[in-house]
PDB file of the backbone (N, CA, C, O) and the ligand in Angstrom, with CONECT records:
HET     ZN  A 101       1
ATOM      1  N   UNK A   1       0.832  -1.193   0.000  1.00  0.00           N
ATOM      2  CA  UNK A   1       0.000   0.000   0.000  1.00  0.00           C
ATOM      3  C   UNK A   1       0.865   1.240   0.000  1.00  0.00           C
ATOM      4  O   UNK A   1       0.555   2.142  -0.778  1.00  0.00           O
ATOM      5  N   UNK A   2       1.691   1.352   0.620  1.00  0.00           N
ATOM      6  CA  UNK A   2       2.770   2.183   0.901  1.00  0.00           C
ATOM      7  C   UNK A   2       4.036   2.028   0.727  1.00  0.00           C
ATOM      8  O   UNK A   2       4.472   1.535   1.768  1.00  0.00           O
ATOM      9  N   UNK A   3       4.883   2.182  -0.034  1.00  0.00           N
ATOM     10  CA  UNK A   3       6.226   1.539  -0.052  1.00  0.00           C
ATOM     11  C   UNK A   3       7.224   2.434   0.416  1.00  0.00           C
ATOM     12  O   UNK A   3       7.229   3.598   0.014  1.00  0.00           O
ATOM     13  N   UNK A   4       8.224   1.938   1.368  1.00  0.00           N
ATOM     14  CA  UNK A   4       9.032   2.985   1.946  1.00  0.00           C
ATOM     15  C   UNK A   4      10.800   2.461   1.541  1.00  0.00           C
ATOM     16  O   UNK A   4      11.403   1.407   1.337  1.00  0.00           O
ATOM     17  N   UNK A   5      11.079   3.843   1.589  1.00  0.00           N
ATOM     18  CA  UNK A   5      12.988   3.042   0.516  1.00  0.00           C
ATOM     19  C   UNK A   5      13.214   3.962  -0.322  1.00  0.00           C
ATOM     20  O   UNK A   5      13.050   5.177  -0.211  1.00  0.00           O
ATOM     21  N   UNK A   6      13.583   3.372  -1.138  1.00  0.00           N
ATOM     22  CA  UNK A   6      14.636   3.764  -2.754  1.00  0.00           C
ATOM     23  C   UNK A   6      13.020   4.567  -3.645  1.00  0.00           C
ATOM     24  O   UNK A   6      12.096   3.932  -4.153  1.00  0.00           O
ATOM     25  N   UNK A   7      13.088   5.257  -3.608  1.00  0.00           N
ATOM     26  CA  UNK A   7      11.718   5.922  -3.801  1.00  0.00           C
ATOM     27  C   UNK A   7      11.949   6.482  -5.979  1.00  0.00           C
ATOM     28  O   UNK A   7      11.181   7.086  -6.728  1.00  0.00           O
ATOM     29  N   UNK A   8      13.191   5.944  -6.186  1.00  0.00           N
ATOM     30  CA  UNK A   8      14.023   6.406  -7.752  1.00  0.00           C
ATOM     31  C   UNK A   8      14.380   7.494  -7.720  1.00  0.00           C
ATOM     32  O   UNK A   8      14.055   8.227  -6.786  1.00  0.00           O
ATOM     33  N   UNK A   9      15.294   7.987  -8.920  1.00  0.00           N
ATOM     34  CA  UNK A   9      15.597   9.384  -8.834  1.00  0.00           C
ATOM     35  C   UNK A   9      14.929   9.959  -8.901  1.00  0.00           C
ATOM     36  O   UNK A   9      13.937   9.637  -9.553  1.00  0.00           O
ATOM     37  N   UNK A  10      15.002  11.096  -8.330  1.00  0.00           N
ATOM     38  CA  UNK A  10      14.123  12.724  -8.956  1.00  0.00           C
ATOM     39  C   UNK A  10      14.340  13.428 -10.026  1.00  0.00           C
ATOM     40  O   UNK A  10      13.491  14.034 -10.679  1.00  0.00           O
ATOM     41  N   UNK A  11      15.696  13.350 -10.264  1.00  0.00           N
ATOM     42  CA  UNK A  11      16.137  13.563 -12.032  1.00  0.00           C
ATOM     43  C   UNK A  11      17.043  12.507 -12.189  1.00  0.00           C
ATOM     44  O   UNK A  11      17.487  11.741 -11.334  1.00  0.00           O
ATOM     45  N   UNK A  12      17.356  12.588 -13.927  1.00  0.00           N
ATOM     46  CA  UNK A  12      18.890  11.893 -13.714  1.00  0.00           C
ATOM     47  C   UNK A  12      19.658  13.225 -14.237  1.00  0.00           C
ATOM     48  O   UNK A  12      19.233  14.217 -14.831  1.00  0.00           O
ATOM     49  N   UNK A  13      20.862  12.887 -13.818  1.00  0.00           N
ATOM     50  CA  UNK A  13      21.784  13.699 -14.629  1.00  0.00           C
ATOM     51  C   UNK A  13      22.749  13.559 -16.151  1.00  0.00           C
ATOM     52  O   UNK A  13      22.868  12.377 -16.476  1.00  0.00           O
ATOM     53  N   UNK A  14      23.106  14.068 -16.648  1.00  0.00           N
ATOM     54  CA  UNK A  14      23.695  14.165 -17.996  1.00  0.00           C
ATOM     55  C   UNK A  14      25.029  15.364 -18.149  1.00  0.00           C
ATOM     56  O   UNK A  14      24.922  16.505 -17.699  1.00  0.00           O
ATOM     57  N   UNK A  15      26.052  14.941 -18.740  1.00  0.00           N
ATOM     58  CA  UNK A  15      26.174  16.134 -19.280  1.00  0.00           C
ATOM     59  C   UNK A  15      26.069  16.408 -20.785  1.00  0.00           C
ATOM     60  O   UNK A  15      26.218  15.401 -21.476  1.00  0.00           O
ATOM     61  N   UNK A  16      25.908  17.232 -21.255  1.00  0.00           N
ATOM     62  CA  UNK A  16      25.422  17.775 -22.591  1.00  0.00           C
ATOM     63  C   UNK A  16      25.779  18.915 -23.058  1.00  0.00           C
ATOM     64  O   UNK A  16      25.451  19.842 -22.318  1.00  0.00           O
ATOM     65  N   UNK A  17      26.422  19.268 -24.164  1.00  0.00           N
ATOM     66  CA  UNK A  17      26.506  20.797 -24.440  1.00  0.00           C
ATOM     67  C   UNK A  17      27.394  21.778 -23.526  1.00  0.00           C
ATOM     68  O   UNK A  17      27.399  23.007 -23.455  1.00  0.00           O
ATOM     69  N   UNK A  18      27.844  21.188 -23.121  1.00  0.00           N
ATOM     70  CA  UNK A  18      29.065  22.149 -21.797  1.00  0.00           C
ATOM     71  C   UNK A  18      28.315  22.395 -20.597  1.00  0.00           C
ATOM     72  O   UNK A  18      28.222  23.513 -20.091  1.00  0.00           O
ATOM     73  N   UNK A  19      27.621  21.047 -20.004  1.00  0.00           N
ATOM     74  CA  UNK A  19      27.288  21.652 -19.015  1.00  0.00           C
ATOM     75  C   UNK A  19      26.354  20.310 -18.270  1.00  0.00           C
ATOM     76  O   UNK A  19      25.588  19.642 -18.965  1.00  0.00           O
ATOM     77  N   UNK A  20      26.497  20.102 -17.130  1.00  0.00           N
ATOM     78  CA  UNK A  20      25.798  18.669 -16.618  1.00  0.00           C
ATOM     79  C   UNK A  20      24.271  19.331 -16.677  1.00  0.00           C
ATOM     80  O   UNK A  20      23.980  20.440 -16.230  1.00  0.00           O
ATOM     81  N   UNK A  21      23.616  18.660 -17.147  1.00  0.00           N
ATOM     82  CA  UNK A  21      21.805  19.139 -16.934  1.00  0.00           C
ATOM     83  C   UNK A  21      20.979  18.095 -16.994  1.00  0.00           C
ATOM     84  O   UNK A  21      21.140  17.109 -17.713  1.00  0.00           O
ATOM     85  N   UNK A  22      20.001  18.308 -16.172  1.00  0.00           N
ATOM     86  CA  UNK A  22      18.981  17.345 -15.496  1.00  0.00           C
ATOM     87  C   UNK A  22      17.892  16.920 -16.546  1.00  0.00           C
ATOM     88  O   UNK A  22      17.526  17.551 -17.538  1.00  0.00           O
ATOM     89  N   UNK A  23      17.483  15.760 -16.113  1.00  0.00           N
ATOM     90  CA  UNK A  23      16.778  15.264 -17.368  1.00  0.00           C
ATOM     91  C   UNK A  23      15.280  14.457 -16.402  1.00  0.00           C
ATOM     92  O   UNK A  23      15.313  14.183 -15.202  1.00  0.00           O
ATOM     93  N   UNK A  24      14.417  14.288 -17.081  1.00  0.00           N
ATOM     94  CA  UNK A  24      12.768  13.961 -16.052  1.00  0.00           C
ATOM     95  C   UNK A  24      13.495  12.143 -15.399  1.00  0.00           C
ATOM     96  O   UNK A  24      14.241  11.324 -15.936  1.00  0.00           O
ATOM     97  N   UNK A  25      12.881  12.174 -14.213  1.00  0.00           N
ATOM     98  CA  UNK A  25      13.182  10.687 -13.809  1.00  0.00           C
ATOM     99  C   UNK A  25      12.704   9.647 -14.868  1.00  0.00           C
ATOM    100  O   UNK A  25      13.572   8.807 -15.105  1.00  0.00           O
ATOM    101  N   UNK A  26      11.363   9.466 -15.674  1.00  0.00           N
ATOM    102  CA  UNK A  26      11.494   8.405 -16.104  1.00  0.00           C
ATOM    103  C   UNK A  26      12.021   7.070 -16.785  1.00  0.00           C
ATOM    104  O   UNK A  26      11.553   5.931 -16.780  1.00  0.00           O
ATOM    105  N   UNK A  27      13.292   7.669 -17.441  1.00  0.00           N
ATOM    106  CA  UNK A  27      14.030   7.208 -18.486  1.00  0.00           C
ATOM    107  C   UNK A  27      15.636   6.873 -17.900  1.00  0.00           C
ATOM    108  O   UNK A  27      15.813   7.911 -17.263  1.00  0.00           O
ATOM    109  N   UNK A  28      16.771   6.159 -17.739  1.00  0.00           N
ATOM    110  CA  UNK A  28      17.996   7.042 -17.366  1.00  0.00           C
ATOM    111  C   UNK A  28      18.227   7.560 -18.925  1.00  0.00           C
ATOM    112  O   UNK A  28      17.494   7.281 -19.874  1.00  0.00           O
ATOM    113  N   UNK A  29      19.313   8.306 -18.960  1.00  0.00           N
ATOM    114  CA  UNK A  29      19.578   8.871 -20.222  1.00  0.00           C
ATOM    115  C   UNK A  29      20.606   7.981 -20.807  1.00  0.00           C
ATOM    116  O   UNK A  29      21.502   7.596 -20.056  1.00  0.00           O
ATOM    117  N   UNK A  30      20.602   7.617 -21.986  1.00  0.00           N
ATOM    118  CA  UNK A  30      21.385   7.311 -22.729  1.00  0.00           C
ATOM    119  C   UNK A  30      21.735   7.684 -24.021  1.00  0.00           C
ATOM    120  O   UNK A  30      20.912   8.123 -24.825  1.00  0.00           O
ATOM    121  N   UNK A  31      23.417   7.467 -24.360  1.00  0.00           N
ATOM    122  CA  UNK A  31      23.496   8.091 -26.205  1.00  0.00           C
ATOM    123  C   UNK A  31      22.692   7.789 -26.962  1.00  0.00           C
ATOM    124  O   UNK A  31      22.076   6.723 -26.963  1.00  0.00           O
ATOM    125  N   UNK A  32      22.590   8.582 -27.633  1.00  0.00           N
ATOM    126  CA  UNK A  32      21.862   8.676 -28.751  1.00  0.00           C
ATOM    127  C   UNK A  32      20.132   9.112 -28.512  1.00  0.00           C
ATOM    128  O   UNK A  32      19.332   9.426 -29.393  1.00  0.00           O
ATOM    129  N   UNK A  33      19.954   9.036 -27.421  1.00  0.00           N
ATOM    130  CA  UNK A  33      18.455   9.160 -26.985  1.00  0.00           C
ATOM    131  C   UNK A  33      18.247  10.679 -27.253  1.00  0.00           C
ATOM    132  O   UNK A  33      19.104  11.474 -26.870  1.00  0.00           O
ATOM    133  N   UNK A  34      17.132  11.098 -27.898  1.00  0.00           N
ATOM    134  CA  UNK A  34      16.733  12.410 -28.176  1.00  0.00           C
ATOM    135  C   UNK A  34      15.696  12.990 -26.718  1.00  0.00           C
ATOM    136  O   UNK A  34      14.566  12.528 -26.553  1.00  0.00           O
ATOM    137  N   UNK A  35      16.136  13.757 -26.016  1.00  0.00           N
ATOM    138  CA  UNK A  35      15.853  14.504 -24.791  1.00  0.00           C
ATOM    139  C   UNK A  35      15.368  15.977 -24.877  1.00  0.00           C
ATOM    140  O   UNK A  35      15.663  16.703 -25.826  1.00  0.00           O
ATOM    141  N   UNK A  36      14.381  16.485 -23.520  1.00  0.00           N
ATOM    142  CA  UNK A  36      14.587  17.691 -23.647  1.00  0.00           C
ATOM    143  C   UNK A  36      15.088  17.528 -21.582  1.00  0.00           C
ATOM    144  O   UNK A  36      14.574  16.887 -20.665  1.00  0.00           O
ATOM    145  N   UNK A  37      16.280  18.467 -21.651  1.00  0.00           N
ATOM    146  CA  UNK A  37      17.076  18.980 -20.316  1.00  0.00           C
ATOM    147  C   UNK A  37      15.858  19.435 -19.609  1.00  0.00           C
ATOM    148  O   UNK A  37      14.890  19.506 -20.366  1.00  0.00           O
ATOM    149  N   UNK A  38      15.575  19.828 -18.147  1.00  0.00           N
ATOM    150  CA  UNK A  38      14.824  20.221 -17.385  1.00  0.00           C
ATOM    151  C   UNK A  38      14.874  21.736 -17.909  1.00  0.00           C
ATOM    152  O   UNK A  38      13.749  22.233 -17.934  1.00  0.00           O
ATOM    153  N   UNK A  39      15.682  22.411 -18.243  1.00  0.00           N
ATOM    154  CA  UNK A  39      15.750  23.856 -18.172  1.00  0.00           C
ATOM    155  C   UNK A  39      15.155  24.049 -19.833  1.00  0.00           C
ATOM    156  O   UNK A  39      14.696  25.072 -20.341  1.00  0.00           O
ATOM    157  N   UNK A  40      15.298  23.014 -20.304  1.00  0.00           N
ATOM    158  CA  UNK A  40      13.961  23.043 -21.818  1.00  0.00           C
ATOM    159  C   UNK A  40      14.852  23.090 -23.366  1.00  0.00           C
ATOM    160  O   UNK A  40      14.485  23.464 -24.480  1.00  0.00           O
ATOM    161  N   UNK A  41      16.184  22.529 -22.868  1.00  0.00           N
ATOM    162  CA  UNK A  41      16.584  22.054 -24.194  1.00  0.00           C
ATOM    163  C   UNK A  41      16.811  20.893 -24.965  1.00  0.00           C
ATOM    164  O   UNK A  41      17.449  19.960 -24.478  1.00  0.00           O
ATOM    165  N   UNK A  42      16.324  20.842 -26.203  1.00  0.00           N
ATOM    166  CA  UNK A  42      16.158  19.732 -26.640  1.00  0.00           C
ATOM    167  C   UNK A  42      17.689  18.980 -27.329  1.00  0.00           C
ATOM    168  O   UNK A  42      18.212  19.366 -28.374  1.00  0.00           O
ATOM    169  N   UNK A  43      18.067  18.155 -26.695  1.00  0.00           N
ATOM    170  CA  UNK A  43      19.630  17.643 -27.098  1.00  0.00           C
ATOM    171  C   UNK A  43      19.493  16.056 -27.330  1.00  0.00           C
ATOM    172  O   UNK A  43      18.775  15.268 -26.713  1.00  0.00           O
ATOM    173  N   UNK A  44      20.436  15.791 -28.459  1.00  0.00           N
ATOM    174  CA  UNK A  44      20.430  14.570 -28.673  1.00  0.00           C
ATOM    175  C   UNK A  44      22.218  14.074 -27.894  1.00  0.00           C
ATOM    176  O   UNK A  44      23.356  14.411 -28.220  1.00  0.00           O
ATOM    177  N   UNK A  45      21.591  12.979 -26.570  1.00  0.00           N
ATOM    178  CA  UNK A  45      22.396  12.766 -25.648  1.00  0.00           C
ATOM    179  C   UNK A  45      23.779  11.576 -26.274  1.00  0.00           C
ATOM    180  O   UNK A  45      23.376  10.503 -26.725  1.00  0.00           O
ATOM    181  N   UNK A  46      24.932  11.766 -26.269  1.00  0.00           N
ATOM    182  CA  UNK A  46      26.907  10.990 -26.393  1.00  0.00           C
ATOM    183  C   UNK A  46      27.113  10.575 -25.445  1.00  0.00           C
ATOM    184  O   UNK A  46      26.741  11.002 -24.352  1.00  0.00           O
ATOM    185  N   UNK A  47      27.891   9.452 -25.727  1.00  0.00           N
ATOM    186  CA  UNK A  47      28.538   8.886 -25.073  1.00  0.00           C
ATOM    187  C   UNK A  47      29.223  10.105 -24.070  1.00  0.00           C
ATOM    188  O   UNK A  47      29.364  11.242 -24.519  1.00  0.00           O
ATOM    189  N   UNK A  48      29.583   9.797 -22.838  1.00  0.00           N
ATOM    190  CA  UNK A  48      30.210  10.648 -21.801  1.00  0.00           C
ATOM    191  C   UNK A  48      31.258  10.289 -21.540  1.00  0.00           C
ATOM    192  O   UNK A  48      31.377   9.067 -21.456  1.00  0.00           O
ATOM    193  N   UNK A  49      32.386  11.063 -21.312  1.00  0.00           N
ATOM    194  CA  UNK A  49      33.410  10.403 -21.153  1.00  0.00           C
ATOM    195  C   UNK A  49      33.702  11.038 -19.250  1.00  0.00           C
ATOM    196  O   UNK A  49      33.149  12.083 -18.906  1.00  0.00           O
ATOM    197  N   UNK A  50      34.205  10.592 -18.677  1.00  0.00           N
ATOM    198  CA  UNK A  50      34.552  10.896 -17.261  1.00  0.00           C
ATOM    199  C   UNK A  50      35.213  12.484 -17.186  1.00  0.00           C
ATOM    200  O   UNK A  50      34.957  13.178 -16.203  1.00  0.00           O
ATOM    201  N   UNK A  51      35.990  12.953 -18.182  1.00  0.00           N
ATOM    202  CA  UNK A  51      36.218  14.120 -18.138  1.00  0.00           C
ATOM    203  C   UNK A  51      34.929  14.948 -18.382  1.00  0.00           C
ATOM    204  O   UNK A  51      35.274  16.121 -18.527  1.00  0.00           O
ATOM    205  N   UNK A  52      33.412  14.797 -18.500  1.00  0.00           N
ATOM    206  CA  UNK A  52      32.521  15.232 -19.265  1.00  0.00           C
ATOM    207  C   UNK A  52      31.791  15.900 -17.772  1.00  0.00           C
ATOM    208  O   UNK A  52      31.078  16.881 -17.560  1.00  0.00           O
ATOM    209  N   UNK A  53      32.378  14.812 -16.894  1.00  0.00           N
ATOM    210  CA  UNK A  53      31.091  14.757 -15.560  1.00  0.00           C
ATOM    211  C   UNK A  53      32.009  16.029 -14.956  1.00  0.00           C
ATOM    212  O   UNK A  53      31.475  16.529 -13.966  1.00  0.00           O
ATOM    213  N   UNK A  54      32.624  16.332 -15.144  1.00  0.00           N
ATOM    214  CA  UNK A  54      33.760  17.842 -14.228  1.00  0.00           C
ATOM    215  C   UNK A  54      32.830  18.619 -15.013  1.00  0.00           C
ATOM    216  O   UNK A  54      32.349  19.295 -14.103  1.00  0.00           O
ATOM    217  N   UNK A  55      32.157  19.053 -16.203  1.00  0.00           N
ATOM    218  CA  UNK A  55      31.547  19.948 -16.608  1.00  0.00           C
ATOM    219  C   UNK A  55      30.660  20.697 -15.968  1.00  0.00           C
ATOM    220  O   UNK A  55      29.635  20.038 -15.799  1.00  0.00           O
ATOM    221  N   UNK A  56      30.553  22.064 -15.414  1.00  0.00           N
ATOM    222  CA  UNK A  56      29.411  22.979 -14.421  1.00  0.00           C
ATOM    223  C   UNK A  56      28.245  22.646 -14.540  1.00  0.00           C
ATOM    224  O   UNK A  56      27.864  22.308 -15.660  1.00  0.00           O
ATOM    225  N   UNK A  57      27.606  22.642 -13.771  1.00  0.00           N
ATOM    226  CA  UNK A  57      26.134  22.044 -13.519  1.00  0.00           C
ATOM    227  C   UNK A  57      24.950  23.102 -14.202  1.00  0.00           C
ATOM    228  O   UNK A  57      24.779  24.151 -13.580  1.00  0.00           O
ATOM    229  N   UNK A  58      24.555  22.999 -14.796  1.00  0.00           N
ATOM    230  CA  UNK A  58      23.603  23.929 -15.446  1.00  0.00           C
ATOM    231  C   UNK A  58      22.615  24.700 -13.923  1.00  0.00           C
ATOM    232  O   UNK A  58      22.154  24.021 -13.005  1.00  0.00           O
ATOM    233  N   UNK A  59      22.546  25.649 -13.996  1.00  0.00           N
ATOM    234  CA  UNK A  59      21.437  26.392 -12.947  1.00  0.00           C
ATOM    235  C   UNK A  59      20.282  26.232 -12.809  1.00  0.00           C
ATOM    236  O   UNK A  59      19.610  25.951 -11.816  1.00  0.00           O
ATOM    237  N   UNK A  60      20.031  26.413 -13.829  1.00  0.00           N
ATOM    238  CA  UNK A  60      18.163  26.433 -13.912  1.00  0.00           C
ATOM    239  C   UNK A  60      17.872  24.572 -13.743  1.00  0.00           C
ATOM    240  O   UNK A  60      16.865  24.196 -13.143  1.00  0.00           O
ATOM    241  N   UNK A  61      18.805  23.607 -14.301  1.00  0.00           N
ATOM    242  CA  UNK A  61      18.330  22.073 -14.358  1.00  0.00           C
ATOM    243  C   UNK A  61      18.510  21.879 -12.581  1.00  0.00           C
ATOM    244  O   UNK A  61      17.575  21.344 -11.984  1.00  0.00           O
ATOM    245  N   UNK A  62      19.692  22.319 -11.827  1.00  0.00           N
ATOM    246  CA  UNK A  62      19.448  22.539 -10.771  1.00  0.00           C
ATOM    247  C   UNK A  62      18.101  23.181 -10.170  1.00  0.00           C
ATOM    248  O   UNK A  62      17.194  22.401  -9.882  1.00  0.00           O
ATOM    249  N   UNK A  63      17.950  24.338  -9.997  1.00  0.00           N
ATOM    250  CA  UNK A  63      16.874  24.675  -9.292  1.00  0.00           C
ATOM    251  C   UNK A  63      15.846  23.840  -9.456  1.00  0.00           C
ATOM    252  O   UNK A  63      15.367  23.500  -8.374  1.00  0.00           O
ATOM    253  N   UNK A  64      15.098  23.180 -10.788  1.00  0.00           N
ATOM    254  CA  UNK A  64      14.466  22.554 -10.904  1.00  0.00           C
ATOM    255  C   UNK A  64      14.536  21.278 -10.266  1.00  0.00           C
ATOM    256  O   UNK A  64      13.496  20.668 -10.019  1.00  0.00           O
ATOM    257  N   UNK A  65      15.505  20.876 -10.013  1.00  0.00           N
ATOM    258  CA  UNK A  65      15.784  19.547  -9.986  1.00  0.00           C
ATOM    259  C   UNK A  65      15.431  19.575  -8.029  1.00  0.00           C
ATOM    260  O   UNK A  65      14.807  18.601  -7.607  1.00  0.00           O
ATOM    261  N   UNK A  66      15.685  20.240  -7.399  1.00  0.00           N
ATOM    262  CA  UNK A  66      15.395  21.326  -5.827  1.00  0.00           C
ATOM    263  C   UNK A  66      14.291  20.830  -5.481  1.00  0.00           C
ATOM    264  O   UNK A  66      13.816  19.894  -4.837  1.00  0.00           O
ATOM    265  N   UNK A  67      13.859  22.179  -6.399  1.00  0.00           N
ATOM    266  CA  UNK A  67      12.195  22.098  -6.113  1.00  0.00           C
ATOM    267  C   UNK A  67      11.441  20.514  -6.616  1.00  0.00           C
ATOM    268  O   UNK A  67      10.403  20.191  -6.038  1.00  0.00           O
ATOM    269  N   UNK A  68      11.924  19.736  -7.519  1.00  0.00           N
ATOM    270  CA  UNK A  68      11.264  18.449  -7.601  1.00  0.00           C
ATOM    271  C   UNK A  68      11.686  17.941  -6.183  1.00  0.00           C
ATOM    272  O   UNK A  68      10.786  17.789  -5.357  1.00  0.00           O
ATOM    273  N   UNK A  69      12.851  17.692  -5.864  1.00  0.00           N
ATOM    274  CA  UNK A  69      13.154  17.057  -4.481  1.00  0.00           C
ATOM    275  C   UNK A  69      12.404  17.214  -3.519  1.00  0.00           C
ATOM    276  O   UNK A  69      11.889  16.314  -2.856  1.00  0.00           O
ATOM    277  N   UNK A  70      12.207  19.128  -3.274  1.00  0.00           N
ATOM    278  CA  UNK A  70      11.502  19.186  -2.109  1.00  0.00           C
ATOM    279  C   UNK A  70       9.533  19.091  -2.216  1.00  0.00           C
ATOM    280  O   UNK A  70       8.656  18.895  -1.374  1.00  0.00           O
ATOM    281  N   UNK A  71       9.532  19.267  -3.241  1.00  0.00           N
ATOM    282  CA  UNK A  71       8.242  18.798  -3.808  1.00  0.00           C
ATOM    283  C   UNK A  71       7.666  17.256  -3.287  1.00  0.00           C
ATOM    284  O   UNK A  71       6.623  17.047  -2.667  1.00  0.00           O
ATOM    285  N   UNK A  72       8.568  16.364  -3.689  1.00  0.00           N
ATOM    286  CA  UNK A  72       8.657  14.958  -3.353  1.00  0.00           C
ATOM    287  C   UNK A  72       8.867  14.844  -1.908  1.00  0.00           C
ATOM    288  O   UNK A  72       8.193  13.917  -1.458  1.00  0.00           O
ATOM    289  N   UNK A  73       9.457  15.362  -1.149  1.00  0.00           N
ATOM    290  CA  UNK A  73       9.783  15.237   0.616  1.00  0.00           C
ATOM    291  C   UNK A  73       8.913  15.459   1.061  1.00  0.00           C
ATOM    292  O   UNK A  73       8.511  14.574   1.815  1.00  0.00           O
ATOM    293  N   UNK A  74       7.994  16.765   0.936  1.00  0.00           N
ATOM    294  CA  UNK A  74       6.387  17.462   0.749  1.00  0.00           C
ATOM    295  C   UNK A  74       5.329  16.061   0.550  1.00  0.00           C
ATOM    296  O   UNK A  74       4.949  15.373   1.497  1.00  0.00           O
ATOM    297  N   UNK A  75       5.081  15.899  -0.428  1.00  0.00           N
ATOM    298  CA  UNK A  75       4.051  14.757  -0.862  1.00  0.00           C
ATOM    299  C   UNK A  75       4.169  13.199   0.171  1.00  0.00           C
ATOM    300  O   UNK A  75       3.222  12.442   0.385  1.00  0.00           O
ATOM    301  N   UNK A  76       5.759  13.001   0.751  1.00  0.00           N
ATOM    302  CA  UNK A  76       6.046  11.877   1.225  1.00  0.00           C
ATOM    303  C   UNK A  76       5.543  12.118   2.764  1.00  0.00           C
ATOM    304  O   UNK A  76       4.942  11.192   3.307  1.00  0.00           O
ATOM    305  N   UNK A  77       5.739  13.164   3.383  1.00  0.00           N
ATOM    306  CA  UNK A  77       5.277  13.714   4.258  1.00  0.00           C
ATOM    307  C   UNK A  77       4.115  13.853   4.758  1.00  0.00           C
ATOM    308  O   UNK A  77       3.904  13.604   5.946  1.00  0.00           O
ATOM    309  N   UNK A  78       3.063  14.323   3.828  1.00  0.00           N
ATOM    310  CA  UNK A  78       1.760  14.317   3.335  1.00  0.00           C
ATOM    311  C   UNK A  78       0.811  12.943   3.608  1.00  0.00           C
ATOM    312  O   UNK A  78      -0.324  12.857   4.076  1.00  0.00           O
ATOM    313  N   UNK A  79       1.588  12.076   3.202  1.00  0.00           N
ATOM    314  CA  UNK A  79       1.171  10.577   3.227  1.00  0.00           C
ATOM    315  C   UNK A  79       1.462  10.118   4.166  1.00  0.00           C
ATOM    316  O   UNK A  79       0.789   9.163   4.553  1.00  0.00           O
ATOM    317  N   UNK A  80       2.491  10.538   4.894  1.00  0.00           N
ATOM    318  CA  UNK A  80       2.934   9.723   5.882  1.00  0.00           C
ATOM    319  C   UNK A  80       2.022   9.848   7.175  1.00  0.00           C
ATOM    320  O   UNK A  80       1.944   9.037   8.098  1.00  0.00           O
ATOM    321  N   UNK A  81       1.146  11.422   6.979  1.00  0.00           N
ATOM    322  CA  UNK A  81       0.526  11.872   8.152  1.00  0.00           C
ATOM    323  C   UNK A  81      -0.654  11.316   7.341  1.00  0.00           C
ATOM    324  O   UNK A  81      -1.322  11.398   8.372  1.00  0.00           O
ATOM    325  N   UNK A  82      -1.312  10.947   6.670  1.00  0.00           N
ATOM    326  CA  UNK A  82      -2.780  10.671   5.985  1.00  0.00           C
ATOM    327  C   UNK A  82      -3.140   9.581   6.636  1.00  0.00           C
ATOM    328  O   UNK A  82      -4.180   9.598   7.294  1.00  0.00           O
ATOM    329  N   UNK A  83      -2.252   8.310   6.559  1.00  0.00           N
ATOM    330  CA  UNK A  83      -1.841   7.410   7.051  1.00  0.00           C
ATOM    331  C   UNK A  83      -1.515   7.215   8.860  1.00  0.00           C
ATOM    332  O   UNK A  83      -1.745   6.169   9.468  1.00  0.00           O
ATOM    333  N   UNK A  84      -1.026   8.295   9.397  1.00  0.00           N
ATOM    334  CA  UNK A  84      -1.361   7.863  10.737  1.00  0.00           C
ATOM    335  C   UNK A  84      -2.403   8.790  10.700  1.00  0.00           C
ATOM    336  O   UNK A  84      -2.352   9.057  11.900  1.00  0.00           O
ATOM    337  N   UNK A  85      -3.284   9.479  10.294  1.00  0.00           N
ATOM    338  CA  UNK A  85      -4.548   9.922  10.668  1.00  0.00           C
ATOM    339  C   UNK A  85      -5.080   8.912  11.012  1.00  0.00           C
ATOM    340  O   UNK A  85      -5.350   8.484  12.134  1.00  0.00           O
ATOM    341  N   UNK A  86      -5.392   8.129   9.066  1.00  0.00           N
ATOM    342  CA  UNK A  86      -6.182   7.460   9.586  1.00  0.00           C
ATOM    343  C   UNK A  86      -6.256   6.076  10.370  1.00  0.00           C
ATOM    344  O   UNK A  86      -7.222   5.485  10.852  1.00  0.00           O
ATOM    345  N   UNK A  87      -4.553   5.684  10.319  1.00  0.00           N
ATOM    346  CA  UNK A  87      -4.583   4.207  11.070  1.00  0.00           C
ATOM    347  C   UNK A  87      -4.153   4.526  12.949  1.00  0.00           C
ATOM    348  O   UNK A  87      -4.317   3.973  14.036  1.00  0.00           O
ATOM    349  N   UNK A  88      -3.829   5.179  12.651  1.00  0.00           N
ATOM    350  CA  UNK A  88      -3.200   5.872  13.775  1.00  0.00           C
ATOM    351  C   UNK A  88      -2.078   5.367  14.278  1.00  0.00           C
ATOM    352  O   UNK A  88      -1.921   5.356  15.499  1.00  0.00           O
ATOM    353  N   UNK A  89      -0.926   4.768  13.250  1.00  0.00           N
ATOM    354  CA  UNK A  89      -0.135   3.959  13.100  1.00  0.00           C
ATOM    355  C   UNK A  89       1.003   4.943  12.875  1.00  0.00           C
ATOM    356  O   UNK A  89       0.872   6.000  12.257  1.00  0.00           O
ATOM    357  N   UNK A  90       2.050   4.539  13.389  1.00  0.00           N
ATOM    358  CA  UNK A  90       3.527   5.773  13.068  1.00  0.00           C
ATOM    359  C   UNK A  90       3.918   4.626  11.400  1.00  0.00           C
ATOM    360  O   UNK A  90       3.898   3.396  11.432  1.00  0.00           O
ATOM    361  N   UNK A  91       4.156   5.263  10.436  1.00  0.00           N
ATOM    362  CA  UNK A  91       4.787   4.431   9.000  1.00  0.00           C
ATOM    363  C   UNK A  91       5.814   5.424   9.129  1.00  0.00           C
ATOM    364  O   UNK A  91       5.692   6.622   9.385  1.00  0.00           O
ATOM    365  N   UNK A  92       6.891   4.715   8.904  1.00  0.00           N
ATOM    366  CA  UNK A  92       8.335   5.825   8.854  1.00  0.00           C
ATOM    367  C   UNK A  92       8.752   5.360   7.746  1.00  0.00           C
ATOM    368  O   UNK A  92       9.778   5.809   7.235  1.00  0.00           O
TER     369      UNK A  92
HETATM  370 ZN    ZN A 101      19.941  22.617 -17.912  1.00  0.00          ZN2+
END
C-alpha cells in the first residue's frame, strides 16, 4: 500500500553541451536518446566520457531539480501523516 525506501531518482543527470543538466526521472539517459534537459533544451544525448562529468552544472536544471526534491519530501510527508490519521499507526 505504501512503499518505503529507494523511492528512484528525482532527475537523472547528464552532461550535454558544456554543461551537466537534469533530465525527467522516467528514463535514465542514454546516447543517442533524443531529450529535452529540465531547463527546456532539446539535445540529442553521447557517449560521456569521465572528463565530461567535471563539466558545471547547469542552474536552472538545478533549481528545478530542488524544487522536484523538495516537492517529493512534501508529498512523502503528506502521506505519511494521511496514514497515521487514519490508522493511527507511526509508518516511517
Ligand atoms: Zn539545464
Amino acid at each position: 500500500m505504501f512503499s518505503i525506501g529507494w523511492r528512484g531518482p528525482v532527475v537523472w543527470w547528464n552532461p550535454i553541451a558544456g554543461y551537466r543538466h537534469a533530465f525527467g526521472p522516467d528514463t535514465p539517459p542514454r546516447p543517442e536518446q533524443h531529450r529535452d534537459t529540465l531547463c527546456g533544451v532539446s539535445v540529442t544525448l553521447t557517449e560521456s566520457s569521465d572528463a565530461d562529468w567535471l563539466l558545471p552544472t547547469c542552474d536552472s536544471c538545478m533549481s528545478e531539480a530542488l524544487i522536484r526534491s523538495e516537492n517529493r519530501e512534501q508529498r512523502h510527508r503528506d502521506a505519511r501523516r494521511r496514514l497515521h490519521d487514519q490508522f493511527g499507526t507511526e509508518f516511517l
